[in-house]
Structure formats: C-alpha cells, structure tokens
C-alpha positions as CSV (number, residue, x, y, z in Angstrom):
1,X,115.5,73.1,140.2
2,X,115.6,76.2,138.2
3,X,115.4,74.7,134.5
4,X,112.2,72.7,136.2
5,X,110.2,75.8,137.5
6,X,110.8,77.2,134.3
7,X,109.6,73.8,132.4
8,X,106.7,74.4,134.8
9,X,106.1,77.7,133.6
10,X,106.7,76.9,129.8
11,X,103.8,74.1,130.1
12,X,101.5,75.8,132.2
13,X,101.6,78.6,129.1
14,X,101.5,75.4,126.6
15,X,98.1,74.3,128.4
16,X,96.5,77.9,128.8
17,X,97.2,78.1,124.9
18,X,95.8,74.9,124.9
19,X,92.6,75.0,126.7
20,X,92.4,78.0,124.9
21,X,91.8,76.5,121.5
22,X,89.8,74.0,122.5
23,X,87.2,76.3,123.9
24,X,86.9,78.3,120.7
25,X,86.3,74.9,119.2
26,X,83.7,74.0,121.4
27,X,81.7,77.2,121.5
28,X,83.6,80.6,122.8
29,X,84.5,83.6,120.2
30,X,87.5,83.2,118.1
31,X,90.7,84.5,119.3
32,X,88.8,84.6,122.8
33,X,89.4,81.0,124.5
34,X,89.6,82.4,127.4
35,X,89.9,85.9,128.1
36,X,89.7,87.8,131.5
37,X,88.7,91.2,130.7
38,X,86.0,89.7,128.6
39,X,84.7,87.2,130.7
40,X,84.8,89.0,134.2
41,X,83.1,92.1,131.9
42,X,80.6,89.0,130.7
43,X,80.3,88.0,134.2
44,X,79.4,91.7,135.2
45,X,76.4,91.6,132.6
46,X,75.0,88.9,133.6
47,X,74.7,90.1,137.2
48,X,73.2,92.9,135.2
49,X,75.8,95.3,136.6
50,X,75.5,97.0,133.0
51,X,72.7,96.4,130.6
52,X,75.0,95.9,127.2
53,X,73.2,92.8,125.7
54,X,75.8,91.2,123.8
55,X,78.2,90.7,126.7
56,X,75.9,89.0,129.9
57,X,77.2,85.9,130.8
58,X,78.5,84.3,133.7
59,X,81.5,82.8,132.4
60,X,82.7,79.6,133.9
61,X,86.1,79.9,133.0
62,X,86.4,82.9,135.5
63,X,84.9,80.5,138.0
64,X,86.8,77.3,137.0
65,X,90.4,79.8,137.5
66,X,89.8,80.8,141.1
67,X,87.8,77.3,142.1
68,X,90.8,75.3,140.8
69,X,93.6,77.4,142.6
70,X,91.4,77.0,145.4
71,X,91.5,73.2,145.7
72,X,95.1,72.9,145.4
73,X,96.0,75.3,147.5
74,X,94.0,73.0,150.5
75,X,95.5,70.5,149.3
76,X,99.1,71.9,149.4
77,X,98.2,73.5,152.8
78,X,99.0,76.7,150.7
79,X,96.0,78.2,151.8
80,X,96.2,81.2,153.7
81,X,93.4,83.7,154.6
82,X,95.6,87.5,154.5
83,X,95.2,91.4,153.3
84,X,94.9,94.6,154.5
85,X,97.9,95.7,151.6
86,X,95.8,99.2,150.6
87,X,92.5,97.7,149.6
88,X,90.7,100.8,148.6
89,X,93.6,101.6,146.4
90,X,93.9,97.8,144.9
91,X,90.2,98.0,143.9
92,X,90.7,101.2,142.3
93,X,93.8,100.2,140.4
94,X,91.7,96.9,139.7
95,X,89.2,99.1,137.8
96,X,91.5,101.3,135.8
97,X,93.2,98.1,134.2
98,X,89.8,96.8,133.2
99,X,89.2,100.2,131.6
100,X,92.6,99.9,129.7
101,X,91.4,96.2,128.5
102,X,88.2,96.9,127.1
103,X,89.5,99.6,125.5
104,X,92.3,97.4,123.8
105,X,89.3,94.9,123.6
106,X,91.3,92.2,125.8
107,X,93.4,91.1,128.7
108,X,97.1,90.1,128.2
109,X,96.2,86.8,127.7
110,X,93.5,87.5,124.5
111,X,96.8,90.0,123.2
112,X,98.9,86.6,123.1
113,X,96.1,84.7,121.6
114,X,95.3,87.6,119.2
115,X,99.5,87.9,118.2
116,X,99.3,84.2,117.7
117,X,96.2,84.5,115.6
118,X,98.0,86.9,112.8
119,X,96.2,89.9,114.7
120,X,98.7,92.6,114.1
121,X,96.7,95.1,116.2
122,X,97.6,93.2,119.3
123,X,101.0,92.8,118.4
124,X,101.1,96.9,118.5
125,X,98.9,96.4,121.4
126,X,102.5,94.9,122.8
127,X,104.5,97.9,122.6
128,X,102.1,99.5,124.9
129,X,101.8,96.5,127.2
130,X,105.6,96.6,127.6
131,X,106.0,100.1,127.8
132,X,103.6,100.4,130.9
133,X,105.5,97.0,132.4
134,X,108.7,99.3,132.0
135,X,107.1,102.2,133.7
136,X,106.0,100.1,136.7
137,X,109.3,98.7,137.0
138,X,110.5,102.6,137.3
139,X,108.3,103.1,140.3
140,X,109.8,99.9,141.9
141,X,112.8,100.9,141.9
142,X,112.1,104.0,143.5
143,X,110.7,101.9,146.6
144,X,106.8,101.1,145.2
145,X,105.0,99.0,147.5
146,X,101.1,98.9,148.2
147,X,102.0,97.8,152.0
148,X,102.3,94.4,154.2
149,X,99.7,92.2,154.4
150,X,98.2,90.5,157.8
151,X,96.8,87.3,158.6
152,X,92.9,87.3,158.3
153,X,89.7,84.7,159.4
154,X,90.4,81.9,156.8
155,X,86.6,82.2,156.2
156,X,87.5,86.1,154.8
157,X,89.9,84.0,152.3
158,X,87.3,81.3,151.1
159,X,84.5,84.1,150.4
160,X,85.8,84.5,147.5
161,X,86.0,81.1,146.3
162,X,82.4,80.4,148.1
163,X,80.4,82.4,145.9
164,X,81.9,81.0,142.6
165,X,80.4,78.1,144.3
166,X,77.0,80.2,144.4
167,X,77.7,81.6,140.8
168,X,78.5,77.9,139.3
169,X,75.0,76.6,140.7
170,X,73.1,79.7,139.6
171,X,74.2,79.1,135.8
172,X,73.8,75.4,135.8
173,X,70.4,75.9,136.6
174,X,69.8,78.7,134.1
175,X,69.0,81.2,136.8
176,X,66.3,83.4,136.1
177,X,68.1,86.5,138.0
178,X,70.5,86.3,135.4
179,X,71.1,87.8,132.4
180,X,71.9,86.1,129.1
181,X,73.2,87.2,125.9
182,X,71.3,86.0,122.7
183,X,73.4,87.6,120.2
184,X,77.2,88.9,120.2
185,X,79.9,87.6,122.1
186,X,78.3,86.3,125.5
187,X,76.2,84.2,123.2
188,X,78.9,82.3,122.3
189,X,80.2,80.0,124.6
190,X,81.9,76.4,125.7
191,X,79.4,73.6,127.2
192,X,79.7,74.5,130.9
193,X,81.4,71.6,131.8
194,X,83.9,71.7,129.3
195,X,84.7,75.4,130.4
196,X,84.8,74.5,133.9
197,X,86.8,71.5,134.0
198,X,89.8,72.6,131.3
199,X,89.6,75.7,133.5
200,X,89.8,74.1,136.7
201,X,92.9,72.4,135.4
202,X,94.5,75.7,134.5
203,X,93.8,77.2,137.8
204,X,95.9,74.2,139.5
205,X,98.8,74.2,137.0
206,X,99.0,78.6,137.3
207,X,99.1,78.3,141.2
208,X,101.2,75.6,141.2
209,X,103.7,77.5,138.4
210,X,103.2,81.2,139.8
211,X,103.1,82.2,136.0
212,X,102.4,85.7,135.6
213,X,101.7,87.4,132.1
214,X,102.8,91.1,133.1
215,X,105.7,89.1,135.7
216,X,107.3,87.4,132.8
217,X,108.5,91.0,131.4
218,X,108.4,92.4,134.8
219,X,111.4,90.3,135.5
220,X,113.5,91.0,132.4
221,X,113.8,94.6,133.3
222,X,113.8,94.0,136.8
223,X,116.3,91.2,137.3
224,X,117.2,90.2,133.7
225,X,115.1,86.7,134.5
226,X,113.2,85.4,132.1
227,X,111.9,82.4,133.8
228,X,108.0,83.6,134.1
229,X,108.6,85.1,130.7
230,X,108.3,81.2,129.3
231,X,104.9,81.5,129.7
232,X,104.1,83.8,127.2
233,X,106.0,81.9,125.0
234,X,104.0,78.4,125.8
235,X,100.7,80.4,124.9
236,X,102.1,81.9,121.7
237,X,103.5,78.9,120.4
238,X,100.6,76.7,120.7
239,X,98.1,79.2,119.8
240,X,100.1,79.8,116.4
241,X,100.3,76.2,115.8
242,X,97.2,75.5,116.0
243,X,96.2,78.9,113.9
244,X,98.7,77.7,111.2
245,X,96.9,73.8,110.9
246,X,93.5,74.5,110.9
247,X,93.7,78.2,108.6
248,X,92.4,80.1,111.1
249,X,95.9,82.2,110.8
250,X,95.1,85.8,109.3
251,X,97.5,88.4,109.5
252,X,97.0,91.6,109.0
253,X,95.4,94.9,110.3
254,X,91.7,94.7,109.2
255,X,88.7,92.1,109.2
256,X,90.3,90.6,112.9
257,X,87.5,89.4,115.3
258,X,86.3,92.0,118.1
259,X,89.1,94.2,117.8
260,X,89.8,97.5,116.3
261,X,92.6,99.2,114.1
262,X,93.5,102.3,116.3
263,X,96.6,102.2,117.2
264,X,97.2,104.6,119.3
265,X,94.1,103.5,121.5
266,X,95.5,99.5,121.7
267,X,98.6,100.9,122.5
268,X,98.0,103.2,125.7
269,X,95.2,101.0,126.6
270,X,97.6,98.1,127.2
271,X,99.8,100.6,128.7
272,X,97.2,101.2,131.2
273,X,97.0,97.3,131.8
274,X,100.8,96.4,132.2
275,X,101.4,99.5,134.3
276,X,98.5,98.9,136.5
277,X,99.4,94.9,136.6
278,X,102.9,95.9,138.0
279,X,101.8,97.6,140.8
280,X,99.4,95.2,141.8
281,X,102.0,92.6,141.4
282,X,100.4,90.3,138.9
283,X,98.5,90.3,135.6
284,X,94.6,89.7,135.9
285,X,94.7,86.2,135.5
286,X,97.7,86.0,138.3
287,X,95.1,88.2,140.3
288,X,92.2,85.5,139.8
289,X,94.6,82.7,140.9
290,X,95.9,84.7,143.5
291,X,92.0,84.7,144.8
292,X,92.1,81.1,145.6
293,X,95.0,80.8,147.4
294,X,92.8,83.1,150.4
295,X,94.4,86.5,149.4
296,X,91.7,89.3,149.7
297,X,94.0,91.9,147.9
298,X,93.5,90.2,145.1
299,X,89.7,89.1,145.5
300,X,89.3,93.2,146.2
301,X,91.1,93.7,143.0
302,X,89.1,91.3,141.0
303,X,86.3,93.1,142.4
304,X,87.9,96.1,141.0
305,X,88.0,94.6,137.8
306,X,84.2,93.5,137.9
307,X,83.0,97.5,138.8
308,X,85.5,98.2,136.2
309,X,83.4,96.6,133.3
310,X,79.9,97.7,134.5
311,X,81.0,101.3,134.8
312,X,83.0,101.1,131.1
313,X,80.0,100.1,129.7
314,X,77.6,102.1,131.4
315,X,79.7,105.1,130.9
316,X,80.3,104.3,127.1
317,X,84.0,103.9,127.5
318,X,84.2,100.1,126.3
319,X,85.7,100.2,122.7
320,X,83.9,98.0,119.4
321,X,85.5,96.7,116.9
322,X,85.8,97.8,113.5
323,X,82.8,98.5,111.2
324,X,83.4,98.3,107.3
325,X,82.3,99.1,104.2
326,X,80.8,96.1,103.0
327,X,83.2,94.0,100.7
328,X,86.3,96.3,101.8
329,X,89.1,97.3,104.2
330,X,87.6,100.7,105.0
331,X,86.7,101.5,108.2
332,X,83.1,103.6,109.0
333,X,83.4,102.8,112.5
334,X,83.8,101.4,115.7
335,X,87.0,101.7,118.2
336,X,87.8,103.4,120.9
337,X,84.7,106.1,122.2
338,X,85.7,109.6,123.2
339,X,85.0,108.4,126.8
340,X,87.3,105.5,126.4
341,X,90.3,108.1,125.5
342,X,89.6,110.4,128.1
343,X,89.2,107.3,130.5
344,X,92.5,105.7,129.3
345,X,94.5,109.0,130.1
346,X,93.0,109.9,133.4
347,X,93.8,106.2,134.4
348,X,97.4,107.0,133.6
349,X,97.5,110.1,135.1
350,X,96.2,108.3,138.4
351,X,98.5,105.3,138.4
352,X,101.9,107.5,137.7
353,X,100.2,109.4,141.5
354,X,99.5,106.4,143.1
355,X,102.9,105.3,142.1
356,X,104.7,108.7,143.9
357,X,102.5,108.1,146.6
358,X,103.2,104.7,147.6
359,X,106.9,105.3,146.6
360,X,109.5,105.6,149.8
361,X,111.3,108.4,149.9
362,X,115.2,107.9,149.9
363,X,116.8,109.1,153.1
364,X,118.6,111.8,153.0
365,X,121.3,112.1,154.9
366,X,121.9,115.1,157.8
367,X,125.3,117.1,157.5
368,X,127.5,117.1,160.8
C-alpha cells in the first residue's frame, strides 16, 4: 500500500510537470505553466484589486485546481464542510507567504519548474525554501498547532468552489468588469479550455494523492519519510526532460524569464514561503486543493493569498526581474524593491511570533 501512495505521489508530480509544459506550449509564460503565486496575483488584477497592468487576468488554472478537487471529493463522499482552526491568523499567514513569492517571483511549484529549466536562481531560491521548511518543523516540535477544526453548513464549504463557478462564466464571456492584460505576463496565456481541463485533471489526481510541495520536505525532517517528497521529484524530472529535448534548457544566473539575480532576496523570500506553508500545513497549491474538499481554513488562506498580491503590488513590494544592458550580463535593474525587503523581514519576524504563540507550553512539573 505504501510503495502505491508513493507511485501516486510520484505521478501526480509527473502530470503537474506535465500539464505544466503543455501550457507554456499552448500560450502561458515560460517557466510559468502553472504557477500559484502568479496566477492568484493575476487573478487579483483582474478583479482589479491592484492596477499593475501586466498581471490582470483571471487565470483558469487557479479555478480548474479548486473545481476539480471539488468534484472528486463529491464523488468520494470526501466532502466535508469544516473550520474555525484560527482564521484571522490563516489569512494573515496566507498573505505573508504571497509576499515572500512575489518577491522570489514564484510559488514552490514555478521554483521546481524554474530548477528544472537551468534557472539557477531558483535552485538558490531552494536553500531558502528548505531552510524556512526546517524552521517550521522547529515550532512543531515544540507543540505548533493553529487549533481544531468544527463541522460547518456544507453550503460554507462549496462557497468557495461556487464562485470559481461565477469566475469561470465571467471569463468565458469576456466580462467587461474585468481586467485584462495586453502586454507582460497576464497577456500570455493557455486557450481557456485547455487551462481548465488539464487543470481540472490535476486538481483530482492532488486530492486524490495529498501531495504537498512544502510536506514532501516537511516530512524528511519530521519523520525521515520521503513519501510526499516524490512529488517534487515527478515535477523536476519531467520538466528537465522536456527542457533538455526541445532546448529550452538554460542554465545559468542571468537572462532567465521573470526572475531576478538577488540572492539574498530569492533566498529569504522562499524562506518566508516554506516557513509560512508549514504552519498552515500545506504549500499553496495543497491549500487550493484543500479549498475543494469544503475546508474554509484553507479557502480563508487562499483569500489570504489573494489580499496578499493586491497589497504587494499596490504597496510596491512585488519584485521584477532583471533589466540589462543591452547585449550583456549586466544588470541596471530590477529585483527585489526596498518595500519588498522590509516586507520579507517583517513577515519573518511575524511568523517566528505566531509560531511562540500557538506553541503549547511543556508542563512543568510541581515539586512535592
């Protein structure tokens, strides 16, 4: 049973690193198949949230995750309507990891696809990612927990889902009341249907598979497991592959789509994002998948995530990627803002409080 959940895992990361490169074939920004931060940041744009033009799109992907988790967790009888696990808090941590991402300029998944595309900056981006995985895991030990959840309306649970519905119709009939990029990133994208459907897929096979991008390493330090871990590996894998045959494979520092050469900042922004994703027990895109299955922690932390990327942009803390001198490796701009560092250490300095505060204190024990 155990090598089979693991198979399970290993081939739901194969078809995410899959789906993945067909997008970017069909429309969406290289080394950007599908990636959360960007597209719930898109999302946020286009429900003009923040007014950056290049990034307004409602992106079906985000849609086709939660609708398709959704489905087969009716069909399972998985479905279960629950919350009340600190929501203020979740939605709060939910917006400090999205501040960590668009500084890195990606999610956990878009690091793997970025590794697996020769993108050195994400695979220093790692470090940080692991290190703020290993902190987390520090703070469990200690007794972290965010609180029980309780059974709610199974209407509270399907909101959620409901008004991807709303947001699916909206874009298929080019809605007027939202926004649309004609230039930059949110301008390039997948046929809708295309987006939705491999998506759709993807949300079944992660809800079925419980894979988890910040769980994978979670569960190394934790309980020396490295059965989520096989994930990672299925996107990597077929991601590099796929870089290696068509010569999209580029390694190095410089010249690397939407993404930036400051180390230090793709380091502690990741940090921010595998920290955070440990104490809200699951990556972003566990989070998303989580959302289907009726559990309003997550669809409050995916809310998080949403406010996240209107107020990074509309607070200038969203990095750029690197500017050059024309013909040359030299770089005259771009990267992280000086809001976007400040942001990335406050958000830190919050989540290593929250995670004293929600940690139990050991008994002590009173002398005779």
């Amino acid at each position: 049973m155990k090598k089979l959940t693991k198979l399970a895992v290993l081939l739901t990361g194969a078809a995410i690193g899959f789906a993945a490169i067909l997008l970017v074939i069909t429309g969406n920004p290289a080394n950007m198949g599908i990636c959360i931060a960007c597209f719930i940041r898109d999302t946020a744009g286009a429900l003009k949230l923040h007014t950056a033009a290049p990034v307004q799109y409602v992106r079906p992907e985000i849609i086709g995750l939660i609708l398709g988790s959704f489905a087969i967790s009716l069909a399972t009888k998985e479905f279960r309507a629950r919350g009340g696990s600190s929501p203020l808090t979740r939605f709060v941590l939910g917006a400090l990891v999205m501040i960590g991402a668009l500084v890195f300029l990606g999610c956990p998944l878009r690091m793997v696809l970025r590794m697996a595309a020769g993108d050195l900056n994400a695979w220093i981006g790692l470090v940080g990612f692991v290190l703020g995985i290993y902190i987390g895991t520090l703070f469990l030990r200690r007794g972290f927990s965010l609180g029980r959840t309780h059974k709610l309306n199974n209407f509270e649970g399907a909101f959620m889902p409901g008004l991807q519905v709303v947001l699916f119709i909206m874009l298929a009939v080019s809605s007027p009341l939202l926004a649309y990029s004609e230039a930059g990133p949110g301008s390039m994208r997948a046929p809708i249907w295309i987006a939705l459907g491999l998506t759709f897929v993807l949300g079944i096979f992660a809800q079925r598979s419980r894979i988890c991008q910040a769980g994978g390493i979670r569960d190394v330090f934790m309980i020396r497991d490295l059965h989520l871990f096989w994930g990672n590996i299925g996107i990597l894998v077929v991601a590099f592959v796929f870089n290696i045959a068509t010569n999209r494979f580029n390694l190095g520092l410089y010249h690397q789509p939407v993404a930036h050469s400051q180390w230090i900042w793709n380091v502690l922004g990741l940090m921010v994002v595998g920290f955070g994703s440990v104490l809200l027990g699951g990556c972003p895109m566990r989070q998303l998948v989580l959302t289907g299955t009726g559990n309003v922690d997550s669809a409050i932390t995916v809310l998080g995530l949403l406010v996240g990327a209107a107020v990074s942009h509309n607070f200038g803390l969203a990095s750029s990627g690197d500017v050059y001198e024309e013909g040359t490796h030299i770089v005259v701009g771009g990267g992280a803002t000086p809001g976007g560092r400040i942001a990335v250490i406050v958000a830190l300095a919050l989540m290593i409080l929250i995670g004293f505060f929600y940690s139990k204190k050991p008994k002590t024990k009173i002398s005779q």
